[in-house]
N, C-alpha and C positions, 0 to 999 in steps of 0.2 A: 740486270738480267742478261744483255745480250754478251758482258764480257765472260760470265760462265757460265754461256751459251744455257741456260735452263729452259726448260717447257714448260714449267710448273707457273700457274697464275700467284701474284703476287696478292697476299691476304689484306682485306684492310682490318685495320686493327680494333675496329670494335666489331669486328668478328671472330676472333681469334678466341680459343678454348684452351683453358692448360694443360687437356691432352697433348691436341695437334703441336703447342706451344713446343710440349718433351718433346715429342716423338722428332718432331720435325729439327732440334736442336741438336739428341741426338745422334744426328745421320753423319753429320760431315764436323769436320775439325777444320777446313777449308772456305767451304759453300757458304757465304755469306745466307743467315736464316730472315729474312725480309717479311718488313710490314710496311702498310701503305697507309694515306689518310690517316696520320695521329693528328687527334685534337683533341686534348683532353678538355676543354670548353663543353664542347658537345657530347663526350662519352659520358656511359654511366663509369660511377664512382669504383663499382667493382671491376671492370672491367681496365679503368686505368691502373686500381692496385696489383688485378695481374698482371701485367704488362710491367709495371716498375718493378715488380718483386723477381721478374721473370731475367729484367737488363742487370737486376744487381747480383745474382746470382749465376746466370752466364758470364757476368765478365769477374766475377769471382773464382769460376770454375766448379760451383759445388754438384750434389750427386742430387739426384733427383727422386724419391719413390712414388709409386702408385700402386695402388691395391687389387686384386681382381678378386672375380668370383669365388674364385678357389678359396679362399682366403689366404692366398700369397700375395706376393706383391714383385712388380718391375721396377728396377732401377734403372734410372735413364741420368748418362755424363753429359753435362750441358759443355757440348765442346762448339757448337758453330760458332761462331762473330754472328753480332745482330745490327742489322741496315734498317734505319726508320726513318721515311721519308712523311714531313707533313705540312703545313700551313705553322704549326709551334710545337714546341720544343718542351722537353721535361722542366717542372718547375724546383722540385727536390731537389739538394744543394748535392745528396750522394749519389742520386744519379747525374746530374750532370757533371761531376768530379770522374763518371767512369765513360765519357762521350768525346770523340772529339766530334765539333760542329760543320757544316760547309752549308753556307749559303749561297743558293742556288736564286736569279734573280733576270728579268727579262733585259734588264739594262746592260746585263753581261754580254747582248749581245748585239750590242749598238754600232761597235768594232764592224766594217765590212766582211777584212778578213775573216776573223769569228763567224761570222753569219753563213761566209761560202763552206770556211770548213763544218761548221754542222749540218750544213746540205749536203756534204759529199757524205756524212755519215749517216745521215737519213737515207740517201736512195743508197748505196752499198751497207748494208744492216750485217753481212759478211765480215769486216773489219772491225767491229771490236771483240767478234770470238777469237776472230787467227789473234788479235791481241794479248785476250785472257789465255790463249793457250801457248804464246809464246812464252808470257810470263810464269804460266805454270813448268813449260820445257826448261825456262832459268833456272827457277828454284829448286828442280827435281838435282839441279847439277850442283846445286850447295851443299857443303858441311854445316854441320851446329855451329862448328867455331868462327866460321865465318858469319853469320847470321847475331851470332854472341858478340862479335867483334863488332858489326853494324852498330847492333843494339847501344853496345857499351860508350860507342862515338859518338851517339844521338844525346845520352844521358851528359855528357861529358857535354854537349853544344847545347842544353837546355837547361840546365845545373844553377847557371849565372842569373837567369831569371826568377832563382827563387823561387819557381809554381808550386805547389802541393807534389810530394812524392808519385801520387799518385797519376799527375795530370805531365809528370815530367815523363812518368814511366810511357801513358799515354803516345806523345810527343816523340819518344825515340823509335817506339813501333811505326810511327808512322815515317820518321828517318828511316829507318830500314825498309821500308816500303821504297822509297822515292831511289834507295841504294840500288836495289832489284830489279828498278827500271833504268837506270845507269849504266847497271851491265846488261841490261837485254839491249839497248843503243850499242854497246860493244861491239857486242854479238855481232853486231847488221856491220861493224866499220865505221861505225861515224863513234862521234861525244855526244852528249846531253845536248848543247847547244847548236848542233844541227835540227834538231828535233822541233824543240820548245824554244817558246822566244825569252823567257827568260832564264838565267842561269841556274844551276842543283844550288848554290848557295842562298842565291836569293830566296828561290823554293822553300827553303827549309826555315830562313827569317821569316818568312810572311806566315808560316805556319804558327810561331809563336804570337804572332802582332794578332792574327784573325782570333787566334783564340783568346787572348786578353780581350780584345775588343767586342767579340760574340758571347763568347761563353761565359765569363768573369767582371761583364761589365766595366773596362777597362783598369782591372786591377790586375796583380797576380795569384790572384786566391779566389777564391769561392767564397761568395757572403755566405755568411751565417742567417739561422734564422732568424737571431735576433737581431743582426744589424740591418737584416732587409724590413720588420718591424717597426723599425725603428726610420728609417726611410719613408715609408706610408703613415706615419704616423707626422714626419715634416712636411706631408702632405695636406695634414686634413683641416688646417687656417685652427688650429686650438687658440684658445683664447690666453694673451698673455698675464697673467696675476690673478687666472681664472685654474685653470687646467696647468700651468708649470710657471715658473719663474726662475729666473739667474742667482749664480752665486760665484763671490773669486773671478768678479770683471768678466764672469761670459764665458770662465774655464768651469763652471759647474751647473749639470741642468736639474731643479728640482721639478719630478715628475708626479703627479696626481694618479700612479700608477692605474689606483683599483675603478677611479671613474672614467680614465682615458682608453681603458682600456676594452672597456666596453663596448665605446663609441668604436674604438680603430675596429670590434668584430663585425659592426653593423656599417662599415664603412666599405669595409670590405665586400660585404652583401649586396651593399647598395650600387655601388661600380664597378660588380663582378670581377674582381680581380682577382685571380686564381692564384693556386699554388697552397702549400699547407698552411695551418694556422692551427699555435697550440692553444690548450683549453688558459684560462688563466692563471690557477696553479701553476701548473706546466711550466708558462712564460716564466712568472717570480721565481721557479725553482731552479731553472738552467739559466737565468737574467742574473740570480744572485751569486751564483758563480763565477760570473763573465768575467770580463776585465774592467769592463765598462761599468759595473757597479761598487759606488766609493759607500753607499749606506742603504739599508734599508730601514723603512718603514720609522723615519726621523722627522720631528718638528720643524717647519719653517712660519712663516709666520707672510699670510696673501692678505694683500687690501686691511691689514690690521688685526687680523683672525688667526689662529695656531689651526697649521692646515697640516695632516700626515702627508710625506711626498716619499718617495725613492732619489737618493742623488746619482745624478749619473757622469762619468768624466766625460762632458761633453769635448773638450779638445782632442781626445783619444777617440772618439767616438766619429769626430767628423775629420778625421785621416784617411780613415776607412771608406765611408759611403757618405750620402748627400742628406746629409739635417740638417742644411742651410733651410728651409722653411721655417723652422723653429724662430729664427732672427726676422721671420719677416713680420710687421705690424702695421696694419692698415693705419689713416688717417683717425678713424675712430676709436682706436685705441690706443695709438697718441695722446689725442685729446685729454681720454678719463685717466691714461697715468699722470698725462700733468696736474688734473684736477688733483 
């Protein structure tokens, strides 16, 4: 708020209408459009699919209608950038493929120095407007092509990390941001590292590492639904020779799909863990696709019985995310396999 200087109170987000939502989206092509207090834990369910439907589509850029009395209707261009500040974060693997993250946190400011400089910005509240409007007097003074040029050098330093097209594209927007303040340092006569204590290179590394580490779970991709599934489900102590068993030394996992999967919906209920969950269908239908799926709905044979399982390439499956749980077998079931 105070870098572009607004008056406007900041909305929290289980107040927010998809009117206000257009209207206010919109106004500016600039003007970050802010919400406050997300948490989808405590939102109603409608209320978060506006919200999600509203970030996939602004950072999509689509057109927006709404109908009036008349029986016309307004079209509203979703052009702002959206700023969502909250306690948690989108669970949806495609809105978070369109976010970069910043975690904000009281240990940041443990640093003396830190602590004095956010007191000189506390009591002069003046200083991050002349900021915001330094940076806006920057950018009025750029070309596209130079801006393109930015851009193109960010895609080209984010490239080698293999992230999703999308989260690279992400990534270089925010290199060109960090460029824009480089030259506003200019401007004044000094470098970047008069400014800031650490260097425009380092800046731009750590922006890759926060986002593996925050947003992607320390990979370079975005889990899938199924592999976060799959996850929660090495979670929930199944029973070994009950609910799944091995095959190919531990390179193959047979799954008791249609009763497992029961349990992982009521599992999920039980220790409120948020975030989507497909119907069963659903799951066997985009599961059977995967990569991860070597058979379905084939014979094995538990405790001496032909039991239907799903095979899944567990060696491919744990490159990816943590089904080490799978492997773990308490003392007691030890025991009755040796029986």
């Amino acid at each position: 708020m105070p870098i572009f200087a607004r008056k406007i109170k900041i909305k929290a987000s289980s107040q927010t209408t998809p009117f206000t939502m257009l209207r206010e989206s919109a106004s500016s092509n600039v003007i970050p459009q802010t919400f406050n207090e997300y948490k989808p834990s405590t939102m109603e369910k409608s209320k978060i699919n506006n919200l999600n439907n509203h970030m996939r589509d602004a950072y999509d850029g689509h057109e927006s209608e709404r109908g009036r009395a008349d029986q016309g209707f307004n079209v509203y261009d979703m052009l702002a950038p959206v700023a969502i500040a909250g306690e948690e974060n989108p669970q949806e693997p495609a809105i978070r493929e369109r976010t970069i993250e910043l975690l904000f946190a009281k240990h940041d400011l443990i640093n003396k120095d830190f602590q004095e400089q956010f007191g000189l910005l506390r009591k002069h509240y003046e200083i991050l407007p002349c900021f915001g409007r330094s940076l806006l007097d920057t950018a009025l003074r750029l070309t596209p092509e130079v801006v393109n040029e930015w851009y193109r050098e960010g895609e080209q330093k984010y490239l080698p990390d293999e992230f999703p097209a999308r989260i690279t594209s992400n990534l270089a927007c925010i290199y060109a941001g960090l460029k824009l303040v480089q030259m506003l340092c200019s401007r004044f006569g000094h470098s970047w590292d008069y400014y800031f204590p650490i260097t425009f290179d380092e800046c731009a590394d750590y922006l890759s590492k926060s986002l593996s580490e925050y947003l992607l779970g320390g990979g370079n991709y975005n889990k899938s639904i199924i592999e976060e599934t799959f996850e929660i489900m090495a979670r929930m102590k199944l029973k070994h020779d009950v609910d799944f068993c091995f095959e190919n030394a531990g390179r193959t996992l047979c799954l008791r799909l249609g009763d497992v999967y029961d349990k992982y919906t009521k599992y999920r209920k039980d220790y409120a863990i948020v975030g989507a969950v497909l119907t069963a269908n659903e799951f066997r239908r985009q599961f059977g696709k995967s990569a991860f799926c070597i058979k379905a709905n084939t014979t094995v044979r538990m405790k001496g019985e032909a039991t239907k399982v799903w095979k899944v390439d567990f060696e491919a499956l744990s490159q990816v995310c943590d089904v080490s749980g799978f492997l773990r077998r308490d003392d007691k079931q030890d025991a009755q396999a040796q029986v």
